[in-house]
SELOTI-799891 format. One record per residue (C-alpha): residue in three letters; x, y, z; residue number from 1. Coordinates in Angstrom, 2 decimals. Layout:
+-----+---------+---------+---------+-----+
|  aa |       X |       Y |       Z |   i |
+-----+---------+---------+---------+-----+
| ala |       X |       Y |       Z | NUM |
...
+-----+---------+---------+---------+-----+
END
This chain:
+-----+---------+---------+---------+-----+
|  aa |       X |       Y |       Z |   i |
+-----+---------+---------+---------+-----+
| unk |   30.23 |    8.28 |   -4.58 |   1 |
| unk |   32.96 |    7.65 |   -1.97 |   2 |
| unk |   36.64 |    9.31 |   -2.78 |   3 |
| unk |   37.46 |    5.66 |   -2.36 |   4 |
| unk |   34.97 |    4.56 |   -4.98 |   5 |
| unk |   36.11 |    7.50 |   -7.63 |   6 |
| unk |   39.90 |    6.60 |   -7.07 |   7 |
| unk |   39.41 |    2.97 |   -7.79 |   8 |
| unk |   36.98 |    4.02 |  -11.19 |   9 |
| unk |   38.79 |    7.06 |  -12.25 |  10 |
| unk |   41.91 |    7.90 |  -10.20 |  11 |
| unk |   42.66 |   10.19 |   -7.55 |  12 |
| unk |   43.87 |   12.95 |  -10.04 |  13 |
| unk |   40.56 |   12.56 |  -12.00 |  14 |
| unk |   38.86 |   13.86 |   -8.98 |  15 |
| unk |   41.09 |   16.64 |   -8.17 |  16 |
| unk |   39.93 |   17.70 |  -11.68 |  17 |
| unk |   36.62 |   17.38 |  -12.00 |  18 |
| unk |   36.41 |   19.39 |   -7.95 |  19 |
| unk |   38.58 |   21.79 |  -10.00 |  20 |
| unk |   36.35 |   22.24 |  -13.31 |  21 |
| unk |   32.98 |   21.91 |  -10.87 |  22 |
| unk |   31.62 |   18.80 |  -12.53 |  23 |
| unk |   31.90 |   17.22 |   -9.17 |  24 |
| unk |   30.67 |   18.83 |   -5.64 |  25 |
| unk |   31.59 |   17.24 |   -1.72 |  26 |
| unk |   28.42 |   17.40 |   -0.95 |  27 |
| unk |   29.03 |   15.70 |    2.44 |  28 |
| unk |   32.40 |   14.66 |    4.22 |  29 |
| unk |   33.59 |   11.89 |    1.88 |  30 |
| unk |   30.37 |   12.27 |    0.09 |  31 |
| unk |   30.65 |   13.50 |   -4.14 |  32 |
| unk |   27.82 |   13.91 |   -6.57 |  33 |
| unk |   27.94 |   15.56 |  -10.36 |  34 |
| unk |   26.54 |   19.07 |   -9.84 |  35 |
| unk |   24.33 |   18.58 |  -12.43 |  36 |
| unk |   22.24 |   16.82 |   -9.88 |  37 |
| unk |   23.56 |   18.25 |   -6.72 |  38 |
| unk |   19.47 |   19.35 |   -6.21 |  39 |
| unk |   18.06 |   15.89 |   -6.44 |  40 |
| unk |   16.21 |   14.77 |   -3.83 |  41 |
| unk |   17.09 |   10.76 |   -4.66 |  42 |
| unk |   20.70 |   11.91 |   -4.98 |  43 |
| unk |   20.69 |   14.20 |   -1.67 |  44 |
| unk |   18.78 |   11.17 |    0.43 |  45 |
| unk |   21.31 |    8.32 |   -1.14 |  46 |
| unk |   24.16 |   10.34 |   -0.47 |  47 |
| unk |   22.82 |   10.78 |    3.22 |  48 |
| unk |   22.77 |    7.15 |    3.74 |  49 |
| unk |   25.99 |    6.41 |    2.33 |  50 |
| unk |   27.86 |    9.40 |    4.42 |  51 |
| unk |   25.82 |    7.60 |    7.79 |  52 |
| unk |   24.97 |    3.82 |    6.58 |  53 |
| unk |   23.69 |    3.01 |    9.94 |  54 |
| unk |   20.89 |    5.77 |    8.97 |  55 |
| unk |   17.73 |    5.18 |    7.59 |  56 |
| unk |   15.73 |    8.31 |    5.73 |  57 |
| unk |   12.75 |    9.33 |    7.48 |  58 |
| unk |    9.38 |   12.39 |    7.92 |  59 |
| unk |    8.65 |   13.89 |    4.45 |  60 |
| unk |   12.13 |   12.96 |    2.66 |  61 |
| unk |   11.68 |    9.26 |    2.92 |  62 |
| unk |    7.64 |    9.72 |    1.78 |  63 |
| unk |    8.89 |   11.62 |   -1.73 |  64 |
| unk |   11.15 |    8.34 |   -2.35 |  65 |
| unk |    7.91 |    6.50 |   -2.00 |  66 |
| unk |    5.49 |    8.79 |   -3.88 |  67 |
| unk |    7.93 |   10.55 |   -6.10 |  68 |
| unk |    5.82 |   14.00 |   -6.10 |  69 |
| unk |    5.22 |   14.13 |   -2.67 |  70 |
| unk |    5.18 |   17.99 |   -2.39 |  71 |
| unk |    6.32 |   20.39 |    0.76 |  72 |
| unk |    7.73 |   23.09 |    1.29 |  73 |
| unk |   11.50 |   22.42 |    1.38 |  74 |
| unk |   12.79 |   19.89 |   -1.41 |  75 |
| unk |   16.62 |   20.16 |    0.19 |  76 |
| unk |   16.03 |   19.20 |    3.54 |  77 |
| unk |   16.49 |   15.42 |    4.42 |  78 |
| unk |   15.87 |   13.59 |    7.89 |  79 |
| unk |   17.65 |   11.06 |    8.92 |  80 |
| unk |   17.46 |    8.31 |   12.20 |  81 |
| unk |   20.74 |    7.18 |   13.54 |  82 |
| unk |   20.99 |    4.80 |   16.39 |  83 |
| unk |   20.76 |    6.31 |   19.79 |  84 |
| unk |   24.27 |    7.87 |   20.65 |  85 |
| unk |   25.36 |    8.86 |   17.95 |  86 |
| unk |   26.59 |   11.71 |   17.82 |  87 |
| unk |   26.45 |   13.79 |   14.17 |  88 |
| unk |   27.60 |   17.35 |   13.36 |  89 |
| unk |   25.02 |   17.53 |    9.99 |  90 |
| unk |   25.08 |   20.54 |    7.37 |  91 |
| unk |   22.16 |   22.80 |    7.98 |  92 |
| unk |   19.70 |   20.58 |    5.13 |  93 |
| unk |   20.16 |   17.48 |    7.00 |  94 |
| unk |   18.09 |   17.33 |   10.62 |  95 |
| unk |   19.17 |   13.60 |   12.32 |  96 |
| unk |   17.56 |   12.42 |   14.79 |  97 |
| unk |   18.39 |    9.47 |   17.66 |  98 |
| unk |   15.93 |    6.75 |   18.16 |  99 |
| unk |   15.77 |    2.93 |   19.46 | 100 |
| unk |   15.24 |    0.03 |   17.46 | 101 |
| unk |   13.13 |    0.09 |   14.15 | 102 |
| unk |   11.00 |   -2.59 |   13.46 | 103 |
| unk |   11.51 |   -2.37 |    9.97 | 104 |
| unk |   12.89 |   -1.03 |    6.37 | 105 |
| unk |   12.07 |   -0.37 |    2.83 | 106 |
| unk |   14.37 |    1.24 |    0.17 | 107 |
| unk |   12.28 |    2.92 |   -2.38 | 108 |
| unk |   14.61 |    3.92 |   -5.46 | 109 |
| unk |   17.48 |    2.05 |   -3.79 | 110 |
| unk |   17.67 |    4.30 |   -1.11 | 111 |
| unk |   17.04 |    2.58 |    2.39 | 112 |
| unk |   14.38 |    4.39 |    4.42 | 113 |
| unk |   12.18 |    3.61 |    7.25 | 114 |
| unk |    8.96 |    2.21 |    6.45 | 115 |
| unk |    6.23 |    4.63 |    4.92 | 116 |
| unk |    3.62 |    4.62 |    7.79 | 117 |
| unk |    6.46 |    5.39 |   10.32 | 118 |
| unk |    7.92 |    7.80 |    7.87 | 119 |
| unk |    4.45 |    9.53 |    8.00 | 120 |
| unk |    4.34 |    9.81 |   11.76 | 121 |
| unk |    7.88 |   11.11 |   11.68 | 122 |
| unk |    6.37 |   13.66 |    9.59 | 123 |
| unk |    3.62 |   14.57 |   10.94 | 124 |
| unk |    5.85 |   14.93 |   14.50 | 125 |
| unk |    8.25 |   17.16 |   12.36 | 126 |
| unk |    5.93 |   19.26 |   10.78 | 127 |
| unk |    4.42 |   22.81 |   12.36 | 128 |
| unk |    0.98 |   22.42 |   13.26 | 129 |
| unk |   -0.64 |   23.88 |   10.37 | 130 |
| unk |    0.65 |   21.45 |    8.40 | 131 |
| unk |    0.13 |   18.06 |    9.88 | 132 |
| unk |   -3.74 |   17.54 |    8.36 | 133 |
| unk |   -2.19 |   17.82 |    4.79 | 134 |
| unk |    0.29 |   15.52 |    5.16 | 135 |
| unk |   -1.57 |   13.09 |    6.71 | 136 |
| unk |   -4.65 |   13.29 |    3.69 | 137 |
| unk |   -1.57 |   13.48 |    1.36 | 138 |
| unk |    0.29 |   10.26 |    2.24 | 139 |
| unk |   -3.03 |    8.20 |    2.43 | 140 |
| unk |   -4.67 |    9.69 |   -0.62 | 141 |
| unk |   -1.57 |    8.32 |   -2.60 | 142 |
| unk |   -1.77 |    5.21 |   -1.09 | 143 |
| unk |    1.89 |    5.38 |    0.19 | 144 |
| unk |    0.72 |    3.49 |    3.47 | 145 |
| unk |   -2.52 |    2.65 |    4.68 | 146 |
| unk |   -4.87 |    3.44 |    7.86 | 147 |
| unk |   -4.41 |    0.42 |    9.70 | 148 |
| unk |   -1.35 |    0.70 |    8.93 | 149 |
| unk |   -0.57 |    4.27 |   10.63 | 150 |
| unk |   -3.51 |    2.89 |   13.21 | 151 |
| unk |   -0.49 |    0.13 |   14.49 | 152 |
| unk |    2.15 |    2.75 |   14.28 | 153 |
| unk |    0.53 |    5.62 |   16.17 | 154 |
| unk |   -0.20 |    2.65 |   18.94 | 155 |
| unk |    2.90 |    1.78 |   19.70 | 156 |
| unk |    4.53 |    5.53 |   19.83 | 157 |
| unk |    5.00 |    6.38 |   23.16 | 158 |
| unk |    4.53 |   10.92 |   22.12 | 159 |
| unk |    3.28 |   11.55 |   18.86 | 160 |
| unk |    2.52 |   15.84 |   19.08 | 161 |
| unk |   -1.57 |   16.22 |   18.66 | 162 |
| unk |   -2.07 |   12.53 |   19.61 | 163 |
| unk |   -5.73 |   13.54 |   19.83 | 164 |
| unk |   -5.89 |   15.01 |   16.35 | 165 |
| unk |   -4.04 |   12.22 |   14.52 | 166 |
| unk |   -6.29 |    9.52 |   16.67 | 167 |
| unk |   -9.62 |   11.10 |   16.06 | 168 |
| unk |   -8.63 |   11.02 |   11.77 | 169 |
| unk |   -7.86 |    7.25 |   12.37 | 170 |
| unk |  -11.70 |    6.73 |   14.03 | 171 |
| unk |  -13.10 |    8.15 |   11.22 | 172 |
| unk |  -12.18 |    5.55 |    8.77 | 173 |
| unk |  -12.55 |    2.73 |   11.60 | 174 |
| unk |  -16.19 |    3.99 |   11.33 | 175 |
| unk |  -16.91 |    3.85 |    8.35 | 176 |
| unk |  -15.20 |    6.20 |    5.81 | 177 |
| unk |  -13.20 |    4.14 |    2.88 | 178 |
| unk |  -11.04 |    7.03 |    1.72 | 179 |
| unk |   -9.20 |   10.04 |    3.17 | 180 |
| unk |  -11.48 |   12.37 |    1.02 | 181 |
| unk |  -14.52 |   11.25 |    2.80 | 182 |
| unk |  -12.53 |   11.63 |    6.22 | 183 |
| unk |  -11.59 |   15.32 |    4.66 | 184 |
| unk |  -15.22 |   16.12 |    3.92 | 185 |
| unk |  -16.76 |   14.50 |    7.18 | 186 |
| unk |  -14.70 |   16.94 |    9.42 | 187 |
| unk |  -14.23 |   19.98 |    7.11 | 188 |
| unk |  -17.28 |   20.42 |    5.50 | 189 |
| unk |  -20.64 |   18.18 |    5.87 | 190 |
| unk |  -20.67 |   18.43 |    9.98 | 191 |
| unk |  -22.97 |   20.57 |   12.16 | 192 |
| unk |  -26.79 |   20.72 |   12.66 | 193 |
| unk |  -27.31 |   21.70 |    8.74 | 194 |
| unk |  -25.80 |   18.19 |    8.25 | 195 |
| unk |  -27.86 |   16.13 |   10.69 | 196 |
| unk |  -30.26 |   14.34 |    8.52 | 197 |
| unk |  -27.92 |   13.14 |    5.86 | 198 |
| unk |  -26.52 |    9.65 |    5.96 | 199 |
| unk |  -23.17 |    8.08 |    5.60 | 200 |
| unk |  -21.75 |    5.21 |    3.72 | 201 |
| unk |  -25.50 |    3.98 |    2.55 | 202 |
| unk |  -26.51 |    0.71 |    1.18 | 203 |
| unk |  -29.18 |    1.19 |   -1.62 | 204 |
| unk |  -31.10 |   -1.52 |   -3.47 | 205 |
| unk |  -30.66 |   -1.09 |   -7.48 | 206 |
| unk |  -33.03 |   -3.81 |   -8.37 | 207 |
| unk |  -30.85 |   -6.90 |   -8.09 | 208 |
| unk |  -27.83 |   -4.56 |   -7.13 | 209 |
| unk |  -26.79 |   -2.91 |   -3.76 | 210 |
| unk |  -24.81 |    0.19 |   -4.44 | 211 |
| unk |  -23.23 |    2.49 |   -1.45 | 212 |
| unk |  -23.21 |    6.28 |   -1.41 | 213 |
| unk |  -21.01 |    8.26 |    0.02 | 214 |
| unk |  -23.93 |   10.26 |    1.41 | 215 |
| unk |  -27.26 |   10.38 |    0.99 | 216 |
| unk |  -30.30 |   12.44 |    1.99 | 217 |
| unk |  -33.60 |   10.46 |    2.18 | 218 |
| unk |  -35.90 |   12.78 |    2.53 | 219 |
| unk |  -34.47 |   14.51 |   -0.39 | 220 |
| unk |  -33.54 |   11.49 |   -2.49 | 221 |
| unk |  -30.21 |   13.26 |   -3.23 | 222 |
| unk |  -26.80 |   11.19 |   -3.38 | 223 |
| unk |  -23.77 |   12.86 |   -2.71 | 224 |
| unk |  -20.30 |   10.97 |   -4.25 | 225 |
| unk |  -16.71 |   11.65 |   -3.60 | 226 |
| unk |  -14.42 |   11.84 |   -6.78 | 227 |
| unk |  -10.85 |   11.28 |   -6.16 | 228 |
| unk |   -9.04 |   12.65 |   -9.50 | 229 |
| unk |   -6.50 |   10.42 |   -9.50 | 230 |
| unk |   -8.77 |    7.41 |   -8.56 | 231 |
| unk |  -11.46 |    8.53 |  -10.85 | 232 |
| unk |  -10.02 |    9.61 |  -14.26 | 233 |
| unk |   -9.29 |    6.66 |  -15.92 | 234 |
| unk |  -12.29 |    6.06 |  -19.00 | 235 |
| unk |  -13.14 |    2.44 |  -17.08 | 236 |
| unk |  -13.83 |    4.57 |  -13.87 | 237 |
| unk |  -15.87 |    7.28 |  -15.72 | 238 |
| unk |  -17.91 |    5.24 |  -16.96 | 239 |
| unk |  -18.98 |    3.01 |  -14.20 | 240 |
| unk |  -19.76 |    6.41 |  -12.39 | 241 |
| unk |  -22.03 |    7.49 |  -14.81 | 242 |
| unk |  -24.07 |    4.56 |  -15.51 | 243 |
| unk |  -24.50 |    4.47 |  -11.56 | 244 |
| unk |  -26.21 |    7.55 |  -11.74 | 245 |
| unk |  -27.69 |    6.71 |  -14.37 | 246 |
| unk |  -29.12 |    3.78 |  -12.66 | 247 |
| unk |  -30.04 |    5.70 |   -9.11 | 248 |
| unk |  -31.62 |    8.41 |  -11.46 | 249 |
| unk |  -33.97 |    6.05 |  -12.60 | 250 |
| unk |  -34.21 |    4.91 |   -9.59 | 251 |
| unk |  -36.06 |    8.46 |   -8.81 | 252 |
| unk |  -32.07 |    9.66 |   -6.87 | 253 |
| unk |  -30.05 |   12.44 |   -8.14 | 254 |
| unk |  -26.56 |   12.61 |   -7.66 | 255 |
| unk |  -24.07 |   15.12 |   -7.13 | 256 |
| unk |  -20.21 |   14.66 |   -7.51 | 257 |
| unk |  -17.40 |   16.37 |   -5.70 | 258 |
| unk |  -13.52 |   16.46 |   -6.08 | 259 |
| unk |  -10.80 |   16.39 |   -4.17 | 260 |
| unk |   -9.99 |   20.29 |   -5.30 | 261 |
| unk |  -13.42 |   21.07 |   -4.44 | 262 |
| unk |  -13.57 |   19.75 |   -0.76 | 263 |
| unk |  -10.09 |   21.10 |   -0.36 | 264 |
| unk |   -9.95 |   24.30 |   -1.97 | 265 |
| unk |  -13.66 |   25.55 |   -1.56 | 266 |
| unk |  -15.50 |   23.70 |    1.32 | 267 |
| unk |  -18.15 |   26.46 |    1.86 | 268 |
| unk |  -19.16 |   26.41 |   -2.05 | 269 |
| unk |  -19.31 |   22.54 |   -1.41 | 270 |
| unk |  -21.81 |   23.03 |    1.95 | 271 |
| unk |  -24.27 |   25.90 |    0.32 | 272 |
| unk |  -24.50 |   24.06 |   -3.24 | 273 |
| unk |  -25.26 |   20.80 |   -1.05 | 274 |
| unk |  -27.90 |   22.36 |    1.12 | 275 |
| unk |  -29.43 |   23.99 |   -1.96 | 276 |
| unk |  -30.25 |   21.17 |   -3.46 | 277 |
| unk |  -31.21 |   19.30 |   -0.58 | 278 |
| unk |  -33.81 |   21.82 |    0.02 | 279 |
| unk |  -34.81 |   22.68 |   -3.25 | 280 |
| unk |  -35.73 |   18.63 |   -3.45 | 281 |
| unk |  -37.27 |   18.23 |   -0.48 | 282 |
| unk |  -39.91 |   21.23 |   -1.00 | 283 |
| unk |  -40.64 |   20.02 |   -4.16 | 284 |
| unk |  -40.19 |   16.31 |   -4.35 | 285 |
| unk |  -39.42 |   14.10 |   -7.67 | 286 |
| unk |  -42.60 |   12.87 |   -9.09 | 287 |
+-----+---------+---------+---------+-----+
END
């Protein structure tokens, strides 16, 4: 709240106190919260916006107001656009930074923000290097934006840092891939020569049904599916999964399921237990 706002609720003198006791902390010029939730993230990015109201929250602070969860490394920090000439003198844990005209806004928990695929590519252009491919898998596996989305974005940004890297992600779903764990595992783990005779994204007859695996080796007869855990858990899910193996099983196809831990955390587990099986099948084919 404004001094202004906590006069005309409380009274000037009330404040004085409750700065005195520390129930109450200036958290920016003309800016007071409670202590109690001086750490907040909402609290920190709403009190940003009401200390600048021409700002809009942006990068990796506006992206936990739409995904509440959102991790990274530094839960204070909060970015911030301001029209061009304006000229700030921020606390350290708030970074602005001058731009032209937005073309739009959203205000996730009440607190106005830039809109999620341009918060992403603020993001990404914040982050260090090393960072960038999470945050990109992160903000599309929780569905805060989407591809085409991000696609329209990155198009009309005239420098975006690794414009190569971010471009070459987007090409892999306008090929084909439907999630950004199957972009994750196309790049990181199931590329190179050992790779070359497995298919992607395959249509295969059921009787009167057409299924699609994620990937699938012919030869071998050996279906390889993606499991997202937070797309994937629910008891609905579970079991449409396993009566579609069941039904490419009898259908003389085994399948093999990966998570979003496992192509993540332990790609080269993923790759050797793959080509295992791939050539323990294709020595000894399925009668």
């Amino acid at each position: 709240m404004t001094s202004r706002e906590i006069a005309s609720a409380w009274g000037r003198s009330h404040l004085r106190t409750s700065l005195r006791r520390g129930d109450v902390t200036r958290l920016l010029p003309d800016v007071y919260v409670a202590t109690v939730a001086l750490n907040d993230h909402v609290v920190r990015a709403r009190a940003v916006t009401m200390w600048k109201p021409t700002g809009l929250i942006t990068g990796v602070s506006a992206l936990r107001l739409y995904a509440p969860g959102f991790p990274g490394p530094d839960l204070a920090r909060a970015d911030v656009i301001v029209p061009a000439g304006h000229h700030l003198r921020p606390p350290p844990w708030v970074h602005a930074h001058q731009t032209g005209p937005l073309r739009g806004s959203g205000r996730p928990l009440g607190v106005r923000c830039v809109l999620p695929e341009r918060a992403l590519l603020d993001a990404w252009t914040y982050s260090s290097a090393p960072d960038r491919l999470d945050l990109f898998y992160e903000t599309l596996w929780r569905r805060v934006c989407t591809w085409t989305q991000l696609r329209r974005e990155v198009d009309r940004a005239p420098r975006i840092p690794q414009r190569a890297l971010v471009t070459g992600l987007l090409d892999e779903f306008a090929a084909g891939a439907t999630s950004p764990l199957e972009v994750r595992a196309r790049r990181d783990v199931f590329r190179g020569k050992d790779f070359a005779d497995f298919e992607r994204q395959v249509s295969i007859r059921l009787g009167s049904r057409i299924v699609v695996a994620d990937m699938m080796h012919q030869g071998a007869r050996l279906v390889v599916e993606l499991d997202g855990k937070k797309y994937h858990s629910r008891a609905d899910a579970v079991t449409a999964d396993n009566e579609r193996s069941v039904a490419l099983a009898a259908a003389g196809y085994l399948t093999i399921r990966f998570t979003w831990n496992d192509i993540a955390k332990r790609p080269a587990w993923v790759r050797k237990q793959v080509l295992a099986v791939a050539a323990s099948r294709s020595a000894s084919p399925p009668s």
